[in-house]
C-alpha atoms as one frame of an Amber mdcrd trajectory, in Angstrom:
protein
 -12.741  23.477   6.201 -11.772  20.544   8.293 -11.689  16.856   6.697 -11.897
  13.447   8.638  -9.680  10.785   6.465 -10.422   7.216   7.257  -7.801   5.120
   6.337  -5.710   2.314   7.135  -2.128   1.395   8.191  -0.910  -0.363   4.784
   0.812   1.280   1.747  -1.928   2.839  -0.688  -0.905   5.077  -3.716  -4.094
   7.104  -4.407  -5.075   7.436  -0.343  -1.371   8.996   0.338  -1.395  11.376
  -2.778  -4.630  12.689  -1.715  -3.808  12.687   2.122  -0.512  14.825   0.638
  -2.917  17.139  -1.809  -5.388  17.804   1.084  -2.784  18.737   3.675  -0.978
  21.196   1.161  -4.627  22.753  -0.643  -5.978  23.187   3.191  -2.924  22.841
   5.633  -2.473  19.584   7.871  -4.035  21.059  10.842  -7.090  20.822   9.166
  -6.851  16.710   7.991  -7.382  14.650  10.498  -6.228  10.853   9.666  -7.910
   8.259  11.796  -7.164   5.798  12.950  -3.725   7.429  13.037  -1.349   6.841
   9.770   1.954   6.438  11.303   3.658   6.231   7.667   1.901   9.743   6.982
   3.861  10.889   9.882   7.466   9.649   9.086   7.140   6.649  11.321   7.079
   2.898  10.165   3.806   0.981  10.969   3.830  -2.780  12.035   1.090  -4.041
  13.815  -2.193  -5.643  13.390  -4.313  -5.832  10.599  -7.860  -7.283  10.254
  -7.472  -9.983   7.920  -4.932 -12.413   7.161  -1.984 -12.818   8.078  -3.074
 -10.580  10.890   0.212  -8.392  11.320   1.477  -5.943   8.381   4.577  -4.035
   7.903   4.634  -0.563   6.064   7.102   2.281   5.619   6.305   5.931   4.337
   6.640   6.217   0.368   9.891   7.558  -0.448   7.963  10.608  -2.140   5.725
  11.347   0.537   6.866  14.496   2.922   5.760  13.527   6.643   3.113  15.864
   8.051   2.632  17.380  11.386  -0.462  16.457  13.339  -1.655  14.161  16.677
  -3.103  11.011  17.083  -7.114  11.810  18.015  -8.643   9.321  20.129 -11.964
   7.303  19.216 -13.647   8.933  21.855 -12.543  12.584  20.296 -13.906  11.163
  17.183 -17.060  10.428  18.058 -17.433  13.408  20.113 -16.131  15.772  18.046
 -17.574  13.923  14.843 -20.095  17.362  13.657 -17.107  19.990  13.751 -15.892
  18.268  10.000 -17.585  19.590   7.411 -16.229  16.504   5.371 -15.334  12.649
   6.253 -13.696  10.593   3.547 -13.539   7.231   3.490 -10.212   6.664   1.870
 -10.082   2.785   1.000 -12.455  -0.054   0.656 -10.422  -2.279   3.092 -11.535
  -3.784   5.930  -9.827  -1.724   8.685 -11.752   1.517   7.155 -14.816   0.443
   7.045 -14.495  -0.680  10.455 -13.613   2.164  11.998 -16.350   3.938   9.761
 -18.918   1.660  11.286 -17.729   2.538  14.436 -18.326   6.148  13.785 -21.721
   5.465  12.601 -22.905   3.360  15.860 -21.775   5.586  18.495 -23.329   8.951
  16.301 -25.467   7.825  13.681 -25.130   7.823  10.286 -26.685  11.593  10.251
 -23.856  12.652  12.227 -21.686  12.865   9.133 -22.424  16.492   7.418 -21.032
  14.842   3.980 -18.973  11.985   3.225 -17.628  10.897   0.082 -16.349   7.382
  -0.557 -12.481   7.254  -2.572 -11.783   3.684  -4.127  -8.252   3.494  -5.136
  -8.198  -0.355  -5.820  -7.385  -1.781  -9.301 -10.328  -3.637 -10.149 -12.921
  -2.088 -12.657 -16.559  -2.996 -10.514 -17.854  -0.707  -8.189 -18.271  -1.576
  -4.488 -22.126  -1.027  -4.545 -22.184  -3.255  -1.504 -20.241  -0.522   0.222
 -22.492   2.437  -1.539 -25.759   0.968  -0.698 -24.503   0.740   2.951 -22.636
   4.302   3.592 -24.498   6.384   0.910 -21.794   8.694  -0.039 -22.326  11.556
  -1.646 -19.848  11.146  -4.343 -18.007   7.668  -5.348 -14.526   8.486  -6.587
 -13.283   5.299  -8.768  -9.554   5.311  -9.492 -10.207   2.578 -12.658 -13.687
   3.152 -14.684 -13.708   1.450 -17.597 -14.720   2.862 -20.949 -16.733  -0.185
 -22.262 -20.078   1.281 -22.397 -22.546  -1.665 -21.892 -21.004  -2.508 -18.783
 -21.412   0.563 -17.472 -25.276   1.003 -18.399 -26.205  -2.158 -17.110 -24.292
  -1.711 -13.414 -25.816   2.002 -13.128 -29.444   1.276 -14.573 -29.506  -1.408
 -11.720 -28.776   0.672  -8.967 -30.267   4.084  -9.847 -31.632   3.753  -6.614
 -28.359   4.669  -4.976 -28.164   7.679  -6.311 -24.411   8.080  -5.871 -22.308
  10.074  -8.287 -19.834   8.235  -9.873 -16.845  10.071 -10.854 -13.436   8.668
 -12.117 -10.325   9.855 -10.290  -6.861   8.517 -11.438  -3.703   8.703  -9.702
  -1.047  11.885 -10.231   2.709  12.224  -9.777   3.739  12.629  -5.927   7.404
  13.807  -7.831   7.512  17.693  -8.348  10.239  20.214  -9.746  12.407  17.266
 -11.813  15.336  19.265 -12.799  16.158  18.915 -16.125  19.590  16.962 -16.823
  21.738  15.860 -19.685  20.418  12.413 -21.626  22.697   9.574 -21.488  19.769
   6.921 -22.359  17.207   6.453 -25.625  15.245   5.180 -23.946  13.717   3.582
 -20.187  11.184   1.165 -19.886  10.027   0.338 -16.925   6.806  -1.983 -17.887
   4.693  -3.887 -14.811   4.371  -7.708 -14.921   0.710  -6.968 -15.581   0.686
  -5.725 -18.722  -2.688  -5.649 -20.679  -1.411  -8.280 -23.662   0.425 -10.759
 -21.484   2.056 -10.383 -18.420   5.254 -10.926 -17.501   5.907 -12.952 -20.829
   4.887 -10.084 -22.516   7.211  -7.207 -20.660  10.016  -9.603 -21.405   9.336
 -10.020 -25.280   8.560  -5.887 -25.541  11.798  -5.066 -23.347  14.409  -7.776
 -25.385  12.519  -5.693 -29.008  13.265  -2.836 -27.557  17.064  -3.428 -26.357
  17.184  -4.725 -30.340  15.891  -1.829 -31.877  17.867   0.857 -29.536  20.974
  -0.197 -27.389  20.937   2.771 -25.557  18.335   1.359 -23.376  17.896   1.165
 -19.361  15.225  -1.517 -18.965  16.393  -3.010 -14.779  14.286  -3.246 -11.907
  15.762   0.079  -9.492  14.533   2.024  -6.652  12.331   5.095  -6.645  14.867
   7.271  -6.465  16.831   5.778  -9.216  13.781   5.159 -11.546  13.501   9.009
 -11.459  16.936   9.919 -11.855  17.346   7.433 -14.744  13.985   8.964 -16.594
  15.502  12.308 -16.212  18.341  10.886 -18.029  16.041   9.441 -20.945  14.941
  10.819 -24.410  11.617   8.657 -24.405  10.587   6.211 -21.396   8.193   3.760
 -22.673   5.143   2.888 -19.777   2.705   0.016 -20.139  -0.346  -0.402 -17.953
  -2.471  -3.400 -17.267  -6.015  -3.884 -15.574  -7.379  -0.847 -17.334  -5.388
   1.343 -14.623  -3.087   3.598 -15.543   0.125   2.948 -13.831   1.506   5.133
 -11.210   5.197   5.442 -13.384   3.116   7.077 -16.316   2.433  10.303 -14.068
   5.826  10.262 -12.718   7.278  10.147 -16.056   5.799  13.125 -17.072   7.459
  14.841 -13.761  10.862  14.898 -16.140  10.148  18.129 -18.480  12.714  16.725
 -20.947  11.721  13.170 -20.914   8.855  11.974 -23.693   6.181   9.384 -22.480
   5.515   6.873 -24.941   2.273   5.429 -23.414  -0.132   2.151 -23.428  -3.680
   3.528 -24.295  -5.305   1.845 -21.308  -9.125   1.101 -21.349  -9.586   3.688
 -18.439 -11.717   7.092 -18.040 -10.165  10.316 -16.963 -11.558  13.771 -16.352
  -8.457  14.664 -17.974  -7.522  12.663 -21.394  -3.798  12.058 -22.708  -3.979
  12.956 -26.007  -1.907  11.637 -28.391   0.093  13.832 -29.888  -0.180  16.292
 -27.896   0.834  15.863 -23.956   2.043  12.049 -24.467   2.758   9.301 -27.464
   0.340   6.504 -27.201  -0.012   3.414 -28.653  -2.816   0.349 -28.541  -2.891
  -2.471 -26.279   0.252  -4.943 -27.025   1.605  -3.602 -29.947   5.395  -3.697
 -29.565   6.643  -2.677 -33.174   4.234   0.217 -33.319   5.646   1.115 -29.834
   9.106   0.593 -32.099   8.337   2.957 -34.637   7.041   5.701 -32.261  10.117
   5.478 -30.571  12.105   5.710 -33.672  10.457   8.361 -35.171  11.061  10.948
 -32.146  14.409   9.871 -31.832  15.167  11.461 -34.744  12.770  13.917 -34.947
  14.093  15.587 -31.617  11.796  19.170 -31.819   9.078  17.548 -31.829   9.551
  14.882 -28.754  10.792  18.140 -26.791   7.697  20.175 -27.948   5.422  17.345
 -26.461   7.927  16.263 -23.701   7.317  19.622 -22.375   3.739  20.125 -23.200
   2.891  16.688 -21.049   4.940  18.104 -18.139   2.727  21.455 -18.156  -0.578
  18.918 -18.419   0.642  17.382 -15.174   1.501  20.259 -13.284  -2.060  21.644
 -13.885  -3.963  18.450 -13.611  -1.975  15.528 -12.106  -0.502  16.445  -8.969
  -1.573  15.626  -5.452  -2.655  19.443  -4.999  -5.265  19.408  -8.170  -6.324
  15.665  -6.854  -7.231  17.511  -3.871  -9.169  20.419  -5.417 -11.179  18.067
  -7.830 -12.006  15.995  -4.991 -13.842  18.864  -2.619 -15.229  20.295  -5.953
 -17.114  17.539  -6.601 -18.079  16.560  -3.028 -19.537  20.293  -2.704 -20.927
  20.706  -6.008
């Protein structure tokens, strides 16, 4: 099988942890990202971009593992556009749909044996401008929202596009986290966007938490030193915000020893967290029930190892860039 990935030259989570599951489930020499992805490549991008301020500057993800391939002209593109048996657009930004309208003028909209549409953005609406135009086959949605109404309304009025909408979170680009001694309670690593408050809130939750357990890491750090210090952590605590599961959640559950004590998000997944069982979660700004979670497996240790290492199998079969991958050409082929 050989894919065509339209993307663009900024930093996108969900776009590079497919790009990375699609290259390892069917080799790189079989993706083809265009226009070319420098940062997929081990390069740094800066250059133009089509909307202000006009120039961007990106570097590769310090998770991401550069690929092999070639830059493929347009020309190549367009003449070589029938021998991929699948073309993904991988972004709703500007410079993708650009060069998919490109395609589509020089060949024709026919030209494209099937194309699916990936929308990794954090709002909850669907792009039906962008549906109603391409036609996908399947729309993958990285935040669907679980508040029913909404959804009836949106689909009933556009039953006509007769797109498949399916939801498709992020996973953990961090594999094979050896396990290491604990010399923290807890981490909490919480976004400024968190669903009760914002930054005002993360301040509040992280100062009750230091309270309640001094053996706490809680500072802004690097990737490389926001895994090493989960690794080091009984319980890391994640909050989300914008109905979006945050991309820390999946990496947390990358450390086998390491329970994640989780924001229930208003988000649908193919694949649910339940509580309990594969995480700890609690509702929506609710800092001294996050307190007593965290209390209680701190002192009942089998039991935040038995789930600590029952999350870290659920990611390994369902939330890594590979098993992104698979669902993805599943669906576009079913």
């Amino acid at each position: 099988m050989k894919v065509l990935f339209i993307d663009h030259p900024e930093a996108d989570y969900l776009a590079a942890i497919l790009y990375s599951g699609l290259c390892q489930e069917l080799g790189p020499e079989n993706v083809v990202d265009w226009p070319w992805k420098c940062t997929y490549h081990g390069e740094n991008y800066e250059g133009p971009i089509p909307y202000p301020p006009h120039v961007g500057v990106a570097s590769p993800f310090d998770w991401f593992s550069p690929q092999p391939g070639r830059a493929w002209t347009d020309q190549e593109i367009y003449d070589r556009i029938r021998e991929f048996d699948l073309v993904i657009l991988a972004s709703p930004r500007a410079y993708n749909v650009a060069a998919l309208d490109s395609i589509i003028a020089h060949c024709g909209r026919d030209a494209l044996k099937r194309f699916v549409f990936v929308d990794g953005e954090d709002y909850t609406t669907n792009r039906w401008d962008l549906i109603d135009r391409f036609r996908p086959a399947v729309y993958f949605k990285l935040s669907v929202t679980k508040n029913p109404f909404e959804v009836y309304v949106e689909q009933k009025s556009r039953l006509e596009a007769h797109v498949r909408i399916v939801p498709f979170p992020l996973a953990s680009p961090v594999q094979n986290v050896p396990s290491v001694p604990k010399e923290f309670d807890v981490a909490f690593f919480g976004g400024n966007n968190w669903q009760s408050g914002g930054a005002s809130a993360r301040t509040a939750l992280s100062r009750r938490l230091a309270e309640e357990f001094p053996s706490i890491i809680d500072r802004r750090v690097g990737h490389a030193e926001f895994i090493s210090s989960v690794a080091k952590s009984r319980i890391a605590v994640s909050v989300g915000g914008s109905g979006t599961e945050p991309l820390r959640t999946y990496e947390i559950l990358s450390c086998p020893d390491t329970l994640l004590v989780r924001e229930d998000v208003d988000s649908v997944t193919p694949y649910p967290f339940v509580n309990g069982v594969v995480t700890v979660n609690f509702n929506v700004g609710d800092v001294e029930e996050i307190v007593r979670s965290v209390r209680y497996y701190l002192h009942h240790e089998e039991d935040r190892r038995r789930i600590a290492s029952s999350g870290n199998e659920f990611l390994r079969e369902h939330y890594t860039p590979r098993a992104r991958a698979r669902q993805l050409l599943e669906e576009a082929f079913a």
